[in-house]
N, C-alpha and C positions, 0 to 999 in steps of 0.2 A: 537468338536469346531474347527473354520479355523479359526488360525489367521494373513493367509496368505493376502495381500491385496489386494482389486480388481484393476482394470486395473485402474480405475481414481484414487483411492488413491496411487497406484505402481507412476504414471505419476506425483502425486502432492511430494510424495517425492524426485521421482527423481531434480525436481527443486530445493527442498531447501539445496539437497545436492551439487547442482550445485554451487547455492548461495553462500555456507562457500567455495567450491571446487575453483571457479574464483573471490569472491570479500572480504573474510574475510583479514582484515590486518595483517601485520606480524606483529607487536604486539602482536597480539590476537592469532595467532597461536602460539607465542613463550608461551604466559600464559595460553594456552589451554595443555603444555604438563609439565604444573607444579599444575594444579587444584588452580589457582586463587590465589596463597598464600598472597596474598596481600589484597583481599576484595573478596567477593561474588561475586559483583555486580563495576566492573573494570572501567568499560564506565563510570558513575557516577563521579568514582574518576579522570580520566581520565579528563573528561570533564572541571573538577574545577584545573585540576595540575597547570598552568602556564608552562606547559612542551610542545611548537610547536610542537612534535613528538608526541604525546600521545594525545593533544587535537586535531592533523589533522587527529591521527589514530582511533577517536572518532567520528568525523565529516565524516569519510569516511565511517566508517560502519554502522550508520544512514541512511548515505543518500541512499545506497546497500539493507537497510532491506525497508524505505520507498518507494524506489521506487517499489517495489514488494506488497504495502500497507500492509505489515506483522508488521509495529511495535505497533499495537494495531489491531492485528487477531482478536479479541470477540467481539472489539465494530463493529456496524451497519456500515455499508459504508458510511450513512449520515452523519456520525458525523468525516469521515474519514480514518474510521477503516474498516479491512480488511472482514468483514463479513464474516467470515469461519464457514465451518460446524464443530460441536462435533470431528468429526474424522482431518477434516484438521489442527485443534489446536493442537490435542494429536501429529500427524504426527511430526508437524515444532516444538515444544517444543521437543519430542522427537529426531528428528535429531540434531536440537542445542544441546541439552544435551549429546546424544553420543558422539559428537564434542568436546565437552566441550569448548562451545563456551555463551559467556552470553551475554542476548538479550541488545538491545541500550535501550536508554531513561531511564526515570523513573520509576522504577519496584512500587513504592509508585502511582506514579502518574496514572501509565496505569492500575494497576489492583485493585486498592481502588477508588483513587477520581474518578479517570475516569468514574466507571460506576457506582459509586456514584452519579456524576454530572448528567449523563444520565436520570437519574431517580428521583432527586429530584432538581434539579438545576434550577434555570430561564435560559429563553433564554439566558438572558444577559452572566448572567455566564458561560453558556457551552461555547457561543461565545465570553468569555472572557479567558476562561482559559482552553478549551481543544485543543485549535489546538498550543500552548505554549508546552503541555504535551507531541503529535505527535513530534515535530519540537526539542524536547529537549532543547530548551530556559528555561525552568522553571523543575526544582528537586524536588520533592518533600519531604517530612517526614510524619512521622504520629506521632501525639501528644494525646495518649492515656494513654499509663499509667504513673502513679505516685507511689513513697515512700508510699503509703499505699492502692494502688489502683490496682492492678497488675491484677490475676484470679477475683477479687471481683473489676472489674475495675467501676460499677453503685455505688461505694463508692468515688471516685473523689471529689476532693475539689479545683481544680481552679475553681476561681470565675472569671464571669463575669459577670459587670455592667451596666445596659444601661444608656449612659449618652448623649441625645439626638441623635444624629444620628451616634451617635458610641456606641461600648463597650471598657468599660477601664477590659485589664481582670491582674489578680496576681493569681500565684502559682507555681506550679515546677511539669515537669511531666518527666521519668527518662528514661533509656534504646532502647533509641530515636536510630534506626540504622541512620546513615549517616548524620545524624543532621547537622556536620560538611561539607558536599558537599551540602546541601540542600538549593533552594530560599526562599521555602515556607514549612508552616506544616498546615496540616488538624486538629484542637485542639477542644475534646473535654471538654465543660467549665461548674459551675453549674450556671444556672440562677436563680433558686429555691430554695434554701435552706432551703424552708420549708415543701418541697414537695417532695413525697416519691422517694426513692434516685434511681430509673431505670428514673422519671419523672423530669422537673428541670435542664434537660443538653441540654445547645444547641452546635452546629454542627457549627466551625469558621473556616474560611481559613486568616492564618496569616504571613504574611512578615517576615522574621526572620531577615530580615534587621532593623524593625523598632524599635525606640529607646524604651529603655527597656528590650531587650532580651536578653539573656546572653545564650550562648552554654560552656558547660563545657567538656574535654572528658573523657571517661570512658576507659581505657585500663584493657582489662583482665589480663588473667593470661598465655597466650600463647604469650602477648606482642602486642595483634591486635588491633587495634582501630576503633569498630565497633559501638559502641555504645557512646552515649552521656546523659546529663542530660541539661533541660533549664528551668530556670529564667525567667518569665515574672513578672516584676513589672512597675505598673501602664499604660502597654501599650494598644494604642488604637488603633480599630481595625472598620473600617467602616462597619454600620451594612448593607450594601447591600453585607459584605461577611459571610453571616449566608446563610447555605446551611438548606434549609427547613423550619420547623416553629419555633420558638421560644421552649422552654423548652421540645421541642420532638427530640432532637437531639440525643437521644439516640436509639429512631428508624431509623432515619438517618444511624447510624452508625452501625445495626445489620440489616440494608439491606441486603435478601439473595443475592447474587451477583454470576450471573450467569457466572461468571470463571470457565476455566478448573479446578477441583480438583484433576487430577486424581494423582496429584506426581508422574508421569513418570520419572521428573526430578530429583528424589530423585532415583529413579531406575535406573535410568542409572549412574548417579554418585554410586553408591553401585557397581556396574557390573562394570565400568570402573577401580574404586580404585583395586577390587580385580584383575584383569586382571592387570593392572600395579604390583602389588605388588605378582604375580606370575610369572611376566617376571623377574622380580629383582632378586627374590630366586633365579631363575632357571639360574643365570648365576654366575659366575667367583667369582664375587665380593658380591653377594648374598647368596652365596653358605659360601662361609668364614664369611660374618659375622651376618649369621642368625643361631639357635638354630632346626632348622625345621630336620633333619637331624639323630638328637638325641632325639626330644621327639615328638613319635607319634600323642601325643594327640592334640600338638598344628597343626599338620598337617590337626584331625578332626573338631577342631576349624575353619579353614578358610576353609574347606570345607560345615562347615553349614550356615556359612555367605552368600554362594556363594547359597545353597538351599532358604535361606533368600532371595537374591536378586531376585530370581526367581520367589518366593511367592509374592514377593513386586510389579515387573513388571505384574503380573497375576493380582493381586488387582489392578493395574492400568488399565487393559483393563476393569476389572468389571464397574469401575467406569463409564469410558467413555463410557461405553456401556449401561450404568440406562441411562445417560445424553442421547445420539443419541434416547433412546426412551421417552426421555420427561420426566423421572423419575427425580427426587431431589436425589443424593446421600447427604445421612446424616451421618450415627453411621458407614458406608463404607469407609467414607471417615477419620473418624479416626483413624480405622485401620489402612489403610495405614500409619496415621503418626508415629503411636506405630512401626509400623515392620520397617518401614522407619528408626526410630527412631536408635532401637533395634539393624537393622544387621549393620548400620555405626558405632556405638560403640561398637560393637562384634568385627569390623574388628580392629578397632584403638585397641583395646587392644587385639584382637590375634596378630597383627604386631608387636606391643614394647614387649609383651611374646618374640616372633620368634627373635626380635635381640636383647635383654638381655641388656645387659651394654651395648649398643651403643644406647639405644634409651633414655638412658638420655644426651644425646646431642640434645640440643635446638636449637644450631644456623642452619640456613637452608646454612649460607654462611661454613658453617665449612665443609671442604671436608672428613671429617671421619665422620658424621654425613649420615645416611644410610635415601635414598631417601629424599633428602632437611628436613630431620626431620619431614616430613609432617604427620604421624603418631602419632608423639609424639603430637605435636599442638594438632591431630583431638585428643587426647584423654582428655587432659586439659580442650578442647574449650565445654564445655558441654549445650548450650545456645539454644540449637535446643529441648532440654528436656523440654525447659520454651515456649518459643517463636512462635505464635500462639498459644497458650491455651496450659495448661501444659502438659504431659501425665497422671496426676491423671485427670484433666477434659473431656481429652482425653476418658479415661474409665468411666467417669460416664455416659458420650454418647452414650457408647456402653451399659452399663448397664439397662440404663434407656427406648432409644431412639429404640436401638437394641433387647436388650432382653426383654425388658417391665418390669425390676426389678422395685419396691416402690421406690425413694426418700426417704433417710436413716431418 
């Protein structure tokens, strides 16, 4: 196997390393050598701060990715998007992610609705709401699951009403990332309720501005505040923003969507962490107050991590490589999320092993507190085990889809 690149893929990275090299903001560089601690997804927050430094360092790096037509690489060129091949997506997702540098715009909007809309939208709509998406004017969320709706999300109970050329919809849907930075949310609603529970749900795009809604926030247990729950009562919502048909919104919204899958981004973040967290030990102040030293084993600990990430970056070329010949990665692509999964909280808990009593220090501003506490967080933060489909449905993918086992 060569997974050396040819001369136009060598050529197309050397740009995007160009790109982060001459136009990423110092912002972005200073939060690129702390791993985000502050949000995933920075630009977003950024964007909504009220902070002229943050929102111009926001606006700069937009305008840096757009003019390169990279801030929606998958979609078509007609629709604005960068038209890239299989390999040119893997390429710029990968070098941003080495970077550890996180893409502008709305990561909801450019890789759900976006080619969501592509595909099931009216004119009107695409030409209503995706060059908004491009341009970062409009945030998105996604309003899918609820308090009893979560892995078994065709169990949904917001309703929605048609009440002549609206819907009034009510109900509460929970674990909403960004909800709080967000314009809009893509909501799915049941129109049905007597009709079998995958059928009966349609497909809304809704103003979180409008009267009725309520955002609540969710703070974990690392202190982050990623996540939200909202309220809709009695709000309406014009039915020219039903994406699709009526009570099929649930096909809608299990649209295969031809995104990169391959979580290279998760591969590099795996390989970055651990490389950071070996320059640490291996100096002055890493050395005094890590445990690595004295017990062997935890030394084989983040050596296997480090095998991990390797396995993990390998399943990312698999991936992309089904995709450049036309294949559908399926029960491949949950693998990755399992190892994905697996070696980031392999590492987070061989790191707090490695520095004992110092890694129950939480504050990241406490200067006794060994690499901003970012360890201790990743081990707490366990939300990536839930988040796109859990790791139990993750293997029954592989079970079923993979191996061909029976449905239990």
């Amino acid at each position: 196997m060569d997974w050396s690149d040819t001369q136009q893929e060598a050529a197309f990275r050397g740009r995007v390393r160009e790109l982060v090299e001459t136009k990423l903001p110092g912002r972005y560089r200073d939060l690129a050598e702390s791993d985000h601690r502050g949000s995933n997804y920075p630009w977003a927050v950024d964007r909504a701060s009220g902070d002229p430094e943050r929102e111009r360092a926001s606006r700069e790096w937009l305008e840096a990715v757009a003019a390169e037509r990279w801030v929606a690489p998958h979609w078509p060129a007609e629709y604005g998007g960068g038209g890239l091949s299989w390999m040119e997506q893997f390429i710029l997702n990968a070098e941003l992610a080495r970077a550890n540098v996180a893409p502008p715009a709305s990561n909801v909007g450019l890789n759900m609705l976006g080619p969501t809309l592509i595909v099931h939208g009216t004119d009107e709509q695409k030409a209503r709401f995706l060059p908004p998406i491009l341009s970062g004017d409009i945030v998105w969320a996604q309003g899918f699951s609820e308090p009893g709706a979560g892995s078994d999300l065709a169990s949904l109970q917001t309703r929605a009403v048609r009440d002549g050329d609206e819907y009034v919809v009510n109900g509460q849907k929970v674990w909403t990332s960004h909800a709080h930075y967000a314009d809009w949310i893509m909501l799915l609603s049941r129109t049905n309720p007597e009709a079998p529970k995958h059928r009966g749900i349609t497909f809304l795009l809704v103003d979180l501005r409008s009267p009725g809604v309520t955002i609540n926030p969710l703070i974990n247990m690392a202190w982050g505040h990623e996540f939200n729950e909202e309220f809709f009562e009695d709000v309406r919502v014009p039915a020219d923003q039903m994406v699709g048909e009526e009570n099929r919104g649930w096909y809608v919204a299990m649209t295969l969507l031809d995104n990169e899958r391959s979580n290279i981004t998760g591969a590099m973040s795996v390989q970055r962490k651990i490389d950071r967290l070996l320059a640490y030990l291996g100096s002055e102040e890493g050395a005094r107050r890590s445990r690595l030293s004295r017990h062997d084993a935890l030394r084989q600990q983040i050596a296997q991590r480090a095998v991990e990430a390797a396995v993990l970056f390998n399943l990312s070329l698999r991936i992309i490589t089904m995709q450049r010949q036309g294949m559908v990665p399926n029960y491949e692509a949950s693998a990755s999320k399992i190892v994905g999964y697996e070696a980031e909280q392999g590492l987070n808990i061989a790191a707090t092993k490695a520095f004992g009593l110092y890694a129950n220090l939480w504050d990241p501003e406490d200067p006794a507190a060994t690499m901003e506490a970012g360890f201790t967080h990743g081990y707490i933060e366990r939300a990536a085990s839930i988040g796109g489909g859990t790791l139990e449905i993750q293997r029954n993918v592989i079970a079923t889809r993979g191996l061909g086992l029976p449905r239990g």
